[in-house]
C-alpha positions as CSV (number, residue, x, y, z in Angstrom):
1,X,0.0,0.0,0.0
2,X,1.9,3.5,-1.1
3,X,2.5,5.8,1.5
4,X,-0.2,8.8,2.3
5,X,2.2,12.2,1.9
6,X,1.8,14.3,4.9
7,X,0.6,18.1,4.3
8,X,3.0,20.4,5.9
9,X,1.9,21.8,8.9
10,X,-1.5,24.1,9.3
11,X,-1.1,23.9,5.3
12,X,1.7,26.4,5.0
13,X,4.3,25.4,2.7
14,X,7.9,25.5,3.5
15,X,10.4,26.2,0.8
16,X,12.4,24.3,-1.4
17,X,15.6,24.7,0.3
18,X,13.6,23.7,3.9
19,X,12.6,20.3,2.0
20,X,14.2,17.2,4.0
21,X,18.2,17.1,2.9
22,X,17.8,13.2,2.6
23,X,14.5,13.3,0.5
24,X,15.7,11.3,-2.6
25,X,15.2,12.9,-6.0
26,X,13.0,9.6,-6.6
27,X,10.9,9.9,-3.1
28,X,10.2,13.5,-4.2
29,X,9.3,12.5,-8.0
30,X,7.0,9.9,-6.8
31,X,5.2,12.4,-4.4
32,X,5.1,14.7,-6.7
33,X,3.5,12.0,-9.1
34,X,0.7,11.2,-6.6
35,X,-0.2,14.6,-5.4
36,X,-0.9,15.6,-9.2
37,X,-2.7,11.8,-9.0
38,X,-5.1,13.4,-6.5
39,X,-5.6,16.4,-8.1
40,X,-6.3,15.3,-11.4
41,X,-8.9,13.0,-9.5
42,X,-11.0,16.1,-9.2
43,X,-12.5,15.2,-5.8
44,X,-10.5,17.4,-3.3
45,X,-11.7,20.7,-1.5
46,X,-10.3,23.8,-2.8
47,X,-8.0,24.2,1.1
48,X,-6.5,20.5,0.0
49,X,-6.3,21.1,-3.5
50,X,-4.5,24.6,-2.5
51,X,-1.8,22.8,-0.3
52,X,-1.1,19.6,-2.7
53,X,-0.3,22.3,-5.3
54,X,2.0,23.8,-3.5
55,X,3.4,20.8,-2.2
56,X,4.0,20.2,-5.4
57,X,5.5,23.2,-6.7
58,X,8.1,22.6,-3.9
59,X,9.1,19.2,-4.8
60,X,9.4,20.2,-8.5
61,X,11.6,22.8,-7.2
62,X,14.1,20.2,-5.5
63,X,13.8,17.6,-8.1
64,X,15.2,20.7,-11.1
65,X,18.0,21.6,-8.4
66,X,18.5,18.1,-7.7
67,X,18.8,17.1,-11.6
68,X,20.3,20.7,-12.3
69,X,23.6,19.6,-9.8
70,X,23.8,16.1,-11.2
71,X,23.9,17.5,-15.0
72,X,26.8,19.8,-13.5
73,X,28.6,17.1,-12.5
74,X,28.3,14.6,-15.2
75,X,31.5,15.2,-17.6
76,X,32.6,13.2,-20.6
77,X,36.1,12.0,-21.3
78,X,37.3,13.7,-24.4
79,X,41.1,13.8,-25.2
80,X,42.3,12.9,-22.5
81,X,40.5,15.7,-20.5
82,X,37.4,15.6,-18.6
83,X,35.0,18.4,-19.7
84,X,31.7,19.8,-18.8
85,X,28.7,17.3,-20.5
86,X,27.3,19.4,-23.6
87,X,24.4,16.5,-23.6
88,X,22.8,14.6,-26.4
């Protein structure tokens, strides 16, 4: 049975920098993915719906710095030299 996420408290939302240090970048992505679950479902009051979204603005926030410092860190052997990734 997944996991229930937990609203922050009295609905206010804390930051993205005040997100749990050891929340994975896959715990948050599969939050993320059931919070939009529940409000594509249509069946939540407009208070709930309120906090899920920005929940979920949060967590999008720390998964883009999370992939954001990953892509910065990935480097390609080239020459002999390790460089910056330009992608694919």
């Amino acid at each position: 049975m997944a996991k229930t996420p937990s609203p922050t408290a009295a609905g206010a939302a804390a930051p993205a920098d005040a997100l749990k240090d050891d929340l994975r970048f896959e715990d948050a992505l599969e939050e993320l993915e059931r919070l939009v679950e529940q409000m594509e479902a249509g069946q939540l009051p407009l208070d709930q719906l309120l906090q899920r979204y920005q929940r979920g603005t949060e967590l999008l926030a720390l998964c883009r710095q999370r992939l954001e410092a990953v892509e910065a860190q990935v480097k390609v052997l080239e020459d002999g030299q390790l460089k910056p990734w330009a992608g694919a």
